[in-house]
Structure formats: C-alpha cells, structure tokens
VEXDREN-2710 file (C-alpha; in Angstrom, 1 decimal):
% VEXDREN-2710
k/r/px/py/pz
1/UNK/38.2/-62.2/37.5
2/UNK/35.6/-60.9/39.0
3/UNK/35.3/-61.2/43.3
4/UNK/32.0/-61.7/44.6
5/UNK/30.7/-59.5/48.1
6/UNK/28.3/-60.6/50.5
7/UNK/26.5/-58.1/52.5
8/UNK/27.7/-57.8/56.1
9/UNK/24.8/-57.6/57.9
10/UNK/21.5/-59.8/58.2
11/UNK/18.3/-58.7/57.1
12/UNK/16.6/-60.6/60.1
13/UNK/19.1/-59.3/63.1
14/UNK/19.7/-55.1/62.0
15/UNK/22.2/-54.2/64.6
16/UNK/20.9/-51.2/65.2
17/UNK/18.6/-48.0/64.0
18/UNK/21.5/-46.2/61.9
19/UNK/24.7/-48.7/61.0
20/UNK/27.7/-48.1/59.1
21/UNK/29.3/-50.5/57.1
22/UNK/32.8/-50.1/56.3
23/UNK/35.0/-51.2/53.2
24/UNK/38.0/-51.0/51.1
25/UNK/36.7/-53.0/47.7
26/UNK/39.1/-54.4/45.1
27/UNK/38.9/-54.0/41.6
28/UNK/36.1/-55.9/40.0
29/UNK/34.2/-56.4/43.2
30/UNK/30.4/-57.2/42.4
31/UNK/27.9/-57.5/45.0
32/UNK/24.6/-60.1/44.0
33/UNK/21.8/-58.7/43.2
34/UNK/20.0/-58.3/46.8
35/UNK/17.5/-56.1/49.2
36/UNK/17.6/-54.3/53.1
37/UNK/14.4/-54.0/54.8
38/UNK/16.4/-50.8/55.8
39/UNK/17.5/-48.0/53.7
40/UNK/21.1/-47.6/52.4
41/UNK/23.0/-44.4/51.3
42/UNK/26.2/-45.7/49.7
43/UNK/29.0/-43.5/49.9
44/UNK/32.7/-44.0/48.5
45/UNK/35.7/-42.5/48.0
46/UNK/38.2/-42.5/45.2
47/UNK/36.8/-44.2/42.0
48/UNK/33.2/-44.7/40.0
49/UNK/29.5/-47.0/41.9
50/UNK/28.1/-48.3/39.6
51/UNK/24.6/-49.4/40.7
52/UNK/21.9/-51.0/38.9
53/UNK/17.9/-51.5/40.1
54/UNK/14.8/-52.7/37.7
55/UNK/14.9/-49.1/36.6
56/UNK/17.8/-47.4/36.4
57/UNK/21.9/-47.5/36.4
58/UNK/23.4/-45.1/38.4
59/UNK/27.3/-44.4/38.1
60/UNK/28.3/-42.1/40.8
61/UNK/31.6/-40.7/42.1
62/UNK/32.7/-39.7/45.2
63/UNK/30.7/-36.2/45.4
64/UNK/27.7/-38.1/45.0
65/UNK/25.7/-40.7/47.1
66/UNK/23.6/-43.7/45.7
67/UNK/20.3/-43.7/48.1
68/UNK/18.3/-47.0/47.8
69/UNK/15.3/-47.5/49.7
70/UNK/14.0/-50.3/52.1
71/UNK/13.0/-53.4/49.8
72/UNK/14.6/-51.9/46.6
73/UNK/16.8/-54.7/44.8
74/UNK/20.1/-53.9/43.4
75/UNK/23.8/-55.2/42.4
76/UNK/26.7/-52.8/42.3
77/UNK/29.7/-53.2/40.6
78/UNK/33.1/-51.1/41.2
79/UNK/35.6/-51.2/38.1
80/UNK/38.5/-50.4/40.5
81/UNK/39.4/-50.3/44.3
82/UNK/37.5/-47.9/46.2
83/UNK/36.6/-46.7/49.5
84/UNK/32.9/-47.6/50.6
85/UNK/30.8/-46.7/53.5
86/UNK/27.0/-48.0/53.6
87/UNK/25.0/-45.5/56.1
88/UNK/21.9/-47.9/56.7
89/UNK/19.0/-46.2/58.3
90/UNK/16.0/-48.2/59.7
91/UNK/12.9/-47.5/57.1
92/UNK/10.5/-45.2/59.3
93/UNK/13.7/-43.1/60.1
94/UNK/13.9/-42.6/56.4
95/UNK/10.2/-41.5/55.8
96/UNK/11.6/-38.5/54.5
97/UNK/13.7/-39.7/52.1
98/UNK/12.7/-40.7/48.2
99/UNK/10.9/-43.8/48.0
100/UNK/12.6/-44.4/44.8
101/UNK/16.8/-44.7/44.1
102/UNK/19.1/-41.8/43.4
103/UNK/21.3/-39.6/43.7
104/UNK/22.4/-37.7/46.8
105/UNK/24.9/-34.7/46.9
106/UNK/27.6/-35.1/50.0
107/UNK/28.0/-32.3/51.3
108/UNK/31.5/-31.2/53.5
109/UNK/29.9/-32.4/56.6
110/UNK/28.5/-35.6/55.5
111/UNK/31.7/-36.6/54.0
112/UNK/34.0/-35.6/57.4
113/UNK/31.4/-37.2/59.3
114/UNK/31.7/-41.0/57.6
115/UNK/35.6/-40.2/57.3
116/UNK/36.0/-39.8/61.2
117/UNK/33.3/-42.9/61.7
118/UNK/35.9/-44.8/58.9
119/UNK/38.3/-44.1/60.9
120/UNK/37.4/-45.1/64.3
121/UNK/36.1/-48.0/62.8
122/UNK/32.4/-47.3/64.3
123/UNK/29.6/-48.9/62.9
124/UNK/26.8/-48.6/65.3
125/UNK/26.8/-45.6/67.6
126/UNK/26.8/-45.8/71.3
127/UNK/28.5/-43.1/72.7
128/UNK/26.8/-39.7/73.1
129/UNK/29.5/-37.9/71.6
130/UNK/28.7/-40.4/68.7
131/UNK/24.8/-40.1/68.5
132/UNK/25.1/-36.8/67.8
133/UNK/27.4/-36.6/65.2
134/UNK/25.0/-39.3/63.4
135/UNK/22.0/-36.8/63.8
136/UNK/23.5/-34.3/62.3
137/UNK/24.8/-36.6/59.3
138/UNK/21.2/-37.6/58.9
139/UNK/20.0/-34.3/59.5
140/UNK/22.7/-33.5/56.2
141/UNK/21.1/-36.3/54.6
142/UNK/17.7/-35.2/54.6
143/UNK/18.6/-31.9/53.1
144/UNK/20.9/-33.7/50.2
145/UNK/20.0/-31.9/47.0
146/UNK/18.3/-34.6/44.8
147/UNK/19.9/-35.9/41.3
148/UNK/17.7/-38.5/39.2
149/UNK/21.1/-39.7/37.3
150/UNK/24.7/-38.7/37.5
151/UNK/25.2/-40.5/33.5
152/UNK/21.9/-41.5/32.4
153/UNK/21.8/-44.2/29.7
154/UNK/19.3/-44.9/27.0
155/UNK/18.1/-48.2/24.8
156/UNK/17.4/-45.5/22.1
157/UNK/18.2/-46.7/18.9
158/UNK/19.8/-44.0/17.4
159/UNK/21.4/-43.5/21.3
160/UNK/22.7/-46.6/22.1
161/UNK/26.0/-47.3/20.1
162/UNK/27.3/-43.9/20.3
163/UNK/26.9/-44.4/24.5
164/UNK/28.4/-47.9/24.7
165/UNK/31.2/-46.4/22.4
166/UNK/31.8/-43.7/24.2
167/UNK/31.6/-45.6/27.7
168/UNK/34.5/-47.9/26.1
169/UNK/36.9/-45.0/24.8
170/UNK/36.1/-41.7/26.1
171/UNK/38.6/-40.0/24.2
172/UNK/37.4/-40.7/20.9
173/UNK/37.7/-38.1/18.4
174/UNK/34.3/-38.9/16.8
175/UNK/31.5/-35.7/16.5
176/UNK/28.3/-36.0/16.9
177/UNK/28.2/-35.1/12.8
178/UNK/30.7/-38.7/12.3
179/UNK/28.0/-40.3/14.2
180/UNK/25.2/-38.9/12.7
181/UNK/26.7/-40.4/9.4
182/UNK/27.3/-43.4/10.5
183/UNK/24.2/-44.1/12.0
184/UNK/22.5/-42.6/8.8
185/UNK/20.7/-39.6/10.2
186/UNK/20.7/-35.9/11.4
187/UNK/23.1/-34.1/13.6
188/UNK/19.4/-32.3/14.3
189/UNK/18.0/-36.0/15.2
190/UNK/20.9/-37.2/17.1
191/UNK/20.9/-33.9/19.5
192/UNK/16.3/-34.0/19.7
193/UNK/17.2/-37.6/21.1
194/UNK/20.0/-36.3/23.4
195/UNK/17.6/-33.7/24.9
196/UNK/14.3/-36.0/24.9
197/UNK/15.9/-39.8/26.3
198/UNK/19.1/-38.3/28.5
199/UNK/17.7/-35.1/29.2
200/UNK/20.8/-32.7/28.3
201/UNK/22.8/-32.3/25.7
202/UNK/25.4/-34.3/23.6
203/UNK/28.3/-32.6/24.7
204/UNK/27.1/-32.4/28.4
205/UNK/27.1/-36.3/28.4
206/UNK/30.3/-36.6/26.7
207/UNK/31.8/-34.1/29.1
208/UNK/30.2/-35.9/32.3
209/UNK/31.8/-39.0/31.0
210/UNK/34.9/-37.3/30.2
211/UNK/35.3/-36.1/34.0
212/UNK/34.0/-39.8/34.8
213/UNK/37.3/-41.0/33.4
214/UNK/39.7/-38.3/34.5
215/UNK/38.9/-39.6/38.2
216/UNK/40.9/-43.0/36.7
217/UNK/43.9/-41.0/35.3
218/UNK/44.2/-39.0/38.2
219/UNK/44.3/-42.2/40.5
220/UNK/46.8/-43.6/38.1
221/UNK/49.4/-40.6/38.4
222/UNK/48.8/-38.6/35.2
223/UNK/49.5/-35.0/35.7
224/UNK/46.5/-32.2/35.1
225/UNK/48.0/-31.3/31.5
226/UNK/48.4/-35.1/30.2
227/UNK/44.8/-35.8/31.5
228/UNK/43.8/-32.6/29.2
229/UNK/45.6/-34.4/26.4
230/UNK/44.5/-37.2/27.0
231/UNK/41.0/-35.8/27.1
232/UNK/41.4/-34.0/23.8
233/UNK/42.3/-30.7/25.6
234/UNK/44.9/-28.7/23.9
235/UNK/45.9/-27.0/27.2
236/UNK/45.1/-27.5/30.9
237/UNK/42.3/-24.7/31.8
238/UNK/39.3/-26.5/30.1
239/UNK/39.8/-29.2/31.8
240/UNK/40.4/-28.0/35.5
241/UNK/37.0/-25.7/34.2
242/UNK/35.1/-29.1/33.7
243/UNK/36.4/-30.9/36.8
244/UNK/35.7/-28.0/39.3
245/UNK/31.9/-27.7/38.1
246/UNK/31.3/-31.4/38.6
247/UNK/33.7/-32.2/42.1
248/UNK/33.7/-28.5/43.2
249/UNK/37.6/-28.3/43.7
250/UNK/40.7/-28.9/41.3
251/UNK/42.0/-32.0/40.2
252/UNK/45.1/-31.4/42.5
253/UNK/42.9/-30.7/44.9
254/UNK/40.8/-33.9/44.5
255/UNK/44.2/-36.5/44.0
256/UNK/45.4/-34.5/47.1
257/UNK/42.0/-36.0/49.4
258/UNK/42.1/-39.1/47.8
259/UNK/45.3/-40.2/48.9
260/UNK/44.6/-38.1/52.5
261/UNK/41.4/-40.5/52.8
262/UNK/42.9/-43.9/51.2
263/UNK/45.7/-43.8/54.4
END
C-alpha cells in the first residue's frame, strides 16, 4: 500500500532564504505531483529517488542529487525506506543553477554538511557558525558536476520491453542477441538505438542498473560475493570494479556509511 507525503512547508510562508527539510521515508512513500516557487536539491541516503517531471525520470542514488527548479512540477516515489534531505534555496539565490531538472554530483562536503544539519535537526540557519557552513554547501552546489540522467529511459519501440524487463529482473540472463530475436531485429539495430535514444551503450545501461539493484542487496545483508552471484558474476572483483566507478568506494565501504548515517 502505498503512503502518501505532503510537503512540509508552504509555498506562500518560505521560512527562510535556504531551508532544509528533513526525513526518514518508508517504503512506498509517494509524494503528489506538486511545485516550490523555490528551488529544491533532493538529497538521500541509502536506497534509489525516483523522480518524475513533464520531461524526464530521474532514478538517483545516494552519490547523486535530484535539482529541480522554482515552478518545475514533479512526484517522487521511493521503492524502499530512505534517508531524505530537501536543501530548498530561494529562486534568485539559485540564478546559477540549471533552469531545467537534473542531476547533481555530492561531493564529500556536501554530504557531511546535510549529515551534521540531519543531525542537529537544523532546518533554517541562524547561528553564524551555521550560515557559514550553508555557504559553503551552496558554494559546493554551484560547482556540482552536471548529469542529464543517472538511467535514462526510452518509449523506443525496439527499446522499451527490453528496459521495463530489465527494470523488473535485473539479473536476467538474456543478451542483447536473445532480444534482438525476440523482438525480430539486429543486434546492430538494437545497439544504433542504445547509443541514439539512451546515449550509451547496452551493456552500460544494464550495468548502471545492475549497480542500481546491488544498493537493495547490500541494504538487505547479502555479502559482496552473493551480490556478484546474484548479479551474474562468477567471482567478486567485477563487481566491486562496477560499484567503485559509480559510488567511488567499495560495497563494504558503502553498507559500512549507510548504517553509520541511518543511526
């Protein structure tokens, strides 16, 4: 069953110029589809955002942050329990910022930063010692390396199944050659509309979704080498390969924060 959020602050009465809001969200949380006349940087710890606007669907873990500008519209949904921190900046503050939605890195300094606001439970800043801990997350903010789509998704014919297939099992043995004979084509077609709608590769998309769902086994107590198993690994080293290119540290490493963060 899914459990309905309402935003915590009011559009008409912003409590300040930069707010946090803080949240532990249950499994199957969805928030209604809604707009700030502020800009929101969503930033969580511990599981999968998935965000949708007119445009686009972003699903973002925990080394990445959603940005959504002032008067954008969106709903999020989040699968399983998370950690969530909204950093909501007042719109001429975010002039530099994309005018559109997307992807943010979080860098070590952004992510301590809302980890010791969590903590203290501060959502607006008042003390001086404060302020300036919030200019230099902004200042982190505003530098953010840019990402259009963590997983991009396609209405591509040819694309489609295979996608919502491999969204619901990503440990499917299927190749790109089973799919390409199912769907009556080329593995030459298939991997043209890879590169043309999604903008890499086959296996880059099944890998990024791959890493997507070792976040849930890890959170779920696997070990490193079932995961690789799991994954369709016949030993642990590819795997801990793949995981440190997308979260920049182990899987150990990563469990290890999550639980340090979830306390």
């Amino acid at each position: 069953m899914k459990k309905i959020y309402q935003p915590l602050f009011d559009n008409n009465n912003p409590p300040g110029e930069i707010f946090f809001g803080h949240e532990v969200f249950l499994p199957n949380t969805t928030t209604p589809r809604h707009s700030h006349p502020w800009g929101q940087l969503q930033l969580i710890n511990g599981g999968i955002l998935e965000l949708t606007t007119d445009e686009k669907r972003f699903l973002s873990p925990s080394q990445y942050a959603v940005w959504v500008p002032a008067g954008i519209e969106h709903e999020s949904f989040m699968r399983r329990s998370l950690n969530y921190c909204s950093m909501n900046i007042e719109s001429t503050l975010a002039d530099a910022l994309p005018r559109y939605a997307c992807l943010l890195e979080v860098s070590p300094i952004m992510e301590a930063i809302v980890g010791d606001l969590k903590q203290r439970c501060i959502t607006v800043p008042e003390s001086e010692q404060d302020l300036r801990l919030v200019k230099v997350l902004l200042d982190q903010v505003l530098k953010a390396k840019e990402h259009d789509q963590f997983l991009p998704s396609s209405d591509d014919k040819l694309l489609k199944p295979i996608l919502q297939e491999l969204d619901e099992d990503p440990t499917t043995t299927k190749t790109i050659k089973d799919w390409a004979a199912q769907l009556h084509t080329t593995e030459r077609t298939l991997a043209r509309h890879c590169q043309d709608k999604l903008g890499m590769s086959f296996t880059e998309w099944r890998q990024r979704r791959k890493f997507i769902y070792s976040l849930h086994l890890l959170r779920k107590g696997l070990s490193v080498k079932e995961i690789a198993f799991t994954l369709g690994y016949h030993q642990a080293s590819p795997f801990i390969t793949l995981f440190k290119r997308h979260a920049q540290c182990t899987p150990e490493q990563y469990r290890q924060r999550f639980y340090s963060n979830a306390k």
